[in-house]
FIKOLLO-928754 format. One record per residue (C-alpha): residue number from 1; x, y, z. Coordinates in Angstrom, 1 decimal, decimal comma. Layout:
+-----+--------+--------+--------+
| num |      u |      v |      w |
+-----+--------+--------+--------+
| NUM |      X |      Y |      Z |
...
+-----+--------+--------+--------+
END
This chain:
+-----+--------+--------+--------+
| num |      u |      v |      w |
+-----+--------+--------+--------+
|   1 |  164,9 |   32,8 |  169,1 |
|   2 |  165,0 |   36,2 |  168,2 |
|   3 |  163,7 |   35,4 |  165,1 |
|   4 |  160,8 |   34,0 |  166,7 |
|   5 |  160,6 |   37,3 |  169,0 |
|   6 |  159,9 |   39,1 |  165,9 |
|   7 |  157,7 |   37,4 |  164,1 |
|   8 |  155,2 |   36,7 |  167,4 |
|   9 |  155,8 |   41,0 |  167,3 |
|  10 |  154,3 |   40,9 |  163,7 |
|  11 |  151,4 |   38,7 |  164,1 |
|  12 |  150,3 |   40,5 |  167,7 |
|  13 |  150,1 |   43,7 |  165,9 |
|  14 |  148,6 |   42,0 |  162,5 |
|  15 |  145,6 |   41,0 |  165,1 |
|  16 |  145,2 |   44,2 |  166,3 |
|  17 |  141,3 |   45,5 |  166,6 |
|  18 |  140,0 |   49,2 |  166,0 |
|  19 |  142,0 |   51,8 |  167,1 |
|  20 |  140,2 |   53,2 |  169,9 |
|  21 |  138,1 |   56,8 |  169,0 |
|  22 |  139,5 |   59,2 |  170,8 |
|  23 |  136,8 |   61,6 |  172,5 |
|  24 |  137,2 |   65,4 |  171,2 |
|  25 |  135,1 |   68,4 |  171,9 |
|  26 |  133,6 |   70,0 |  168,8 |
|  27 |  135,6 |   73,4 |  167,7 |
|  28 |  134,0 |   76,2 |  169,5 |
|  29 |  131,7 |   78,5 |  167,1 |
|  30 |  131,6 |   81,9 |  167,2 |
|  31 |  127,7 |   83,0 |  166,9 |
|  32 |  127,2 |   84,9 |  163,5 |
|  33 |  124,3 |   88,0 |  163,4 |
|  34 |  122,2 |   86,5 |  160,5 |
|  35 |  120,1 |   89,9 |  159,0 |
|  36 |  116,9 |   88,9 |  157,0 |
|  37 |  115,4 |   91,5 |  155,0 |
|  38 |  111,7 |   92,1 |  154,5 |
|  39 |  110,6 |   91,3 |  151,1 |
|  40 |  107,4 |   92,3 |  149,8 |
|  41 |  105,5 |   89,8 |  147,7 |
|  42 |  103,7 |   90,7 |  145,3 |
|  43 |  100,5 |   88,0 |  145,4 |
|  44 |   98,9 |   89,6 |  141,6 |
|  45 |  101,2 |   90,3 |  138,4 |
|  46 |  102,3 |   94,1 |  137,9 |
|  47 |  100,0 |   94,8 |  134,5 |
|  48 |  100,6 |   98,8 |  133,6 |
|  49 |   98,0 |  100,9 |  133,5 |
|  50 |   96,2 |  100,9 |  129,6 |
|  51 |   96,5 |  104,6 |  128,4 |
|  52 |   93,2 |  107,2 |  128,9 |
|  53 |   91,3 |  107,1 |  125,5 |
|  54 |   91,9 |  110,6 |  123,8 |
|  55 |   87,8 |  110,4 |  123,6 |
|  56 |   85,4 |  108,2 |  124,9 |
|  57 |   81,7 |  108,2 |  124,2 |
|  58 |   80,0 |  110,2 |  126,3 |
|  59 |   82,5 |  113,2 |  124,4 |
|  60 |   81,2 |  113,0 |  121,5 |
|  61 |   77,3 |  112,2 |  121,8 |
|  62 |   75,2 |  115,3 |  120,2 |
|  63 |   78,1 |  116,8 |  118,4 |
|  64 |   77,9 |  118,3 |  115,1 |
|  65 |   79,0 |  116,2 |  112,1 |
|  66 |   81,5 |  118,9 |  111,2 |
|  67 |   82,7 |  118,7 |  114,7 |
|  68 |   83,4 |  115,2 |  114,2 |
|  69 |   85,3 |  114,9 |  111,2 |
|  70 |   87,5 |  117,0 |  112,5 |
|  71 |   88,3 |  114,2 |  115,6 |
|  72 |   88,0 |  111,5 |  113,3 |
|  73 |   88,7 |  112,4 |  109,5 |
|  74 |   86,9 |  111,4 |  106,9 |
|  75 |   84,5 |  108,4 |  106,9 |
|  76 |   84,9 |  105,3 |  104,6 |
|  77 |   81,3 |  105,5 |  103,5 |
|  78 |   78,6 |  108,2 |  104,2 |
|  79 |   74,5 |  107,4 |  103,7 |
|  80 |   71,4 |  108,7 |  104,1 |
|  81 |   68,6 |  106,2 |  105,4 |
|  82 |   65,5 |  106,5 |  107,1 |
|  83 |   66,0 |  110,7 |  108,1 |
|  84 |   69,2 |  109,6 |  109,4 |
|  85 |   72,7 |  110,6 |  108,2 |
|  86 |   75,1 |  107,7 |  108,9 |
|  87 |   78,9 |  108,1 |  109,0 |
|  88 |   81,1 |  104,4 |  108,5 |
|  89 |   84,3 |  104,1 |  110,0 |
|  90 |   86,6 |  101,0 |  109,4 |
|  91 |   89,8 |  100,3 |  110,6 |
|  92 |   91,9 |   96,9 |  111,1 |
|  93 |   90,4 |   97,0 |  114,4 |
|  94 |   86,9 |   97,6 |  114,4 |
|  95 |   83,8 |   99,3 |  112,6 |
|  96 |   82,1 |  102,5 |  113,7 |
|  97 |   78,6 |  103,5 |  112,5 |
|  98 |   77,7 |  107,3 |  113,5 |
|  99 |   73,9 |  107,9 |  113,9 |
| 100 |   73,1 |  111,4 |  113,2 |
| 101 |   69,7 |  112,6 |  113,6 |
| 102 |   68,3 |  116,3 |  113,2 |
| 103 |   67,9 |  117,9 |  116,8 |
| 104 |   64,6 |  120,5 |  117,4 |
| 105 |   66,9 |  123,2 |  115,4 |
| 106 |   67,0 |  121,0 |  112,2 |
| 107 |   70,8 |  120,7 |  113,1 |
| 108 |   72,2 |  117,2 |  112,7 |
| 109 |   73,6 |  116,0 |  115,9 |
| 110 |   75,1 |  112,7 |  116,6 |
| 111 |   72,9 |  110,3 |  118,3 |
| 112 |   73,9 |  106,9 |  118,5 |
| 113 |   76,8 |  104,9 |  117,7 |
| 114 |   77,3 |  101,5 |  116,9 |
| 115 |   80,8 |   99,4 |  117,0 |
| 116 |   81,9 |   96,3 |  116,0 |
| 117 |   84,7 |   94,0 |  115,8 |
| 118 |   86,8 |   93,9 |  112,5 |
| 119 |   86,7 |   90,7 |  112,2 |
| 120 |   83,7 |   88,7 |  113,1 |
| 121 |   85,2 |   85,6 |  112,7 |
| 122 |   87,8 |   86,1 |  115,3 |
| 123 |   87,5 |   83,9 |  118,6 |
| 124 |   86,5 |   86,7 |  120,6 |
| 125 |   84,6 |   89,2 |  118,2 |
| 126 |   84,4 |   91,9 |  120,6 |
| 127 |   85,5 |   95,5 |  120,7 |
| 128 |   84,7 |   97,9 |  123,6 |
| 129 |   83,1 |  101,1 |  121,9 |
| 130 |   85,7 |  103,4 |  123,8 |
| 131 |   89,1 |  101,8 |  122,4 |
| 132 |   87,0 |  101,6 |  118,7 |
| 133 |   86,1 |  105,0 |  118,9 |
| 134 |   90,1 |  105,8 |  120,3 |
| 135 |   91,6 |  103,7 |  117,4 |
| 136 |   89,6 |  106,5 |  114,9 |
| 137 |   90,8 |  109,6 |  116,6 |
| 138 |   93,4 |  111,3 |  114,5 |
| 139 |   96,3 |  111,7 |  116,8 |
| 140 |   97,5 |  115,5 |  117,2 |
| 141 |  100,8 |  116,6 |  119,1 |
| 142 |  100,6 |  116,1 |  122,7 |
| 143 |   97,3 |  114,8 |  122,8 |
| 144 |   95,3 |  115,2 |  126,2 |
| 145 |   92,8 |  112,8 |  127,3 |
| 146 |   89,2 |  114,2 |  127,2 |
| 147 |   86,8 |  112,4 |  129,0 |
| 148 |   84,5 |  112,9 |  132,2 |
| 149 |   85,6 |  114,1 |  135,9 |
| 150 |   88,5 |  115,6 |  134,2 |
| 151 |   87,4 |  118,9 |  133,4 |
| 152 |   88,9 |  119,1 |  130,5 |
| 153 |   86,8 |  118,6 |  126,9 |
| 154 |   89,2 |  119,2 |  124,0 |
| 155 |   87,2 |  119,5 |  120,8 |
| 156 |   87,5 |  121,0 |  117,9 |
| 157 |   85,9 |  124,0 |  116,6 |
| 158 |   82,2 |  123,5 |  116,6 |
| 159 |   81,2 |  126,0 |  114,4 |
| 160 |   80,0 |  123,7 |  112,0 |
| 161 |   82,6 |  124,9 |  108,6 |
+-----+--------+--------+--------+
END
């Protein structure tokens, strides 16, 4: 019988269901201070500011041709056509034609100036007349910039030698 005892023991717990979940309270939590920082977003790229031309074009409109090569060096190609002296400067960048034309003096003073892109074949063929003219100038130490509201006109010596 005891034998019998045991094994009715065996089965009764072999039939057992789920053990029961036993309620528990969650761990308490102690509150944490959460800082957020301000960031600010920027909502356009940072692009730096392009460097101010060493000339631009209202600088160098009625100068003296002398006055010129100084700024610029010597042209690729000078001609005469029409009353007109014209000056040819060509770079890997662009091409400058200087217009000089005699004032009421008989002095030749430049007078128009055309620019172009290097390479008219490019997709985009265009140069801005400022950064032509800039890519010409012949680079000194410490340049300065020279060019309107700054009060400041650094040009060579115009007395025409």
């Amino acid at each position: 019988m005891r034998e019998i005892c045991i094994l009715a023991v065996i089965l009764l717990a072999g039939c057992q269901g789920d053990p029961v979940p036993v309620e528990q309270a969650p761990p308490v939590i102690e509150p944490v201070e959460v800082i957020i920082e301000e960031v600010e977003v920027l909502t356009e790229p940072v692009v730096p500011e392009p460097p101010k031309p060493l000339f631009v074009m209202a600088n160098i409109i009625n100068l003296a041709p002398g006055t010129l090569q100084n700024i610029l060096g010597e042209p690729s190609l000078k001609r005469v056509e029409k009353g007109a002296r014209v000056w040819l400067y060509k770079n890997s960048e662009c091409v400058m034609h200087l217009y000089f034309y005699p004032d009421e003096n008989g002095d030749f003073r430049l007078d128009y100036v055309a620019t172009a892109a290097a390479d008219q074949t490019a997709d985009n063929p265009t140069v801005s007349a400022n950064a032509c003219l800039d890519s010409h100038v012949i680079v000194t130490e410490d340049p300065q910039p020279s060019y309107p509201g700054t009060n400041t006109d650094l040009q060579p010596d115009r007395s025409g030698s």
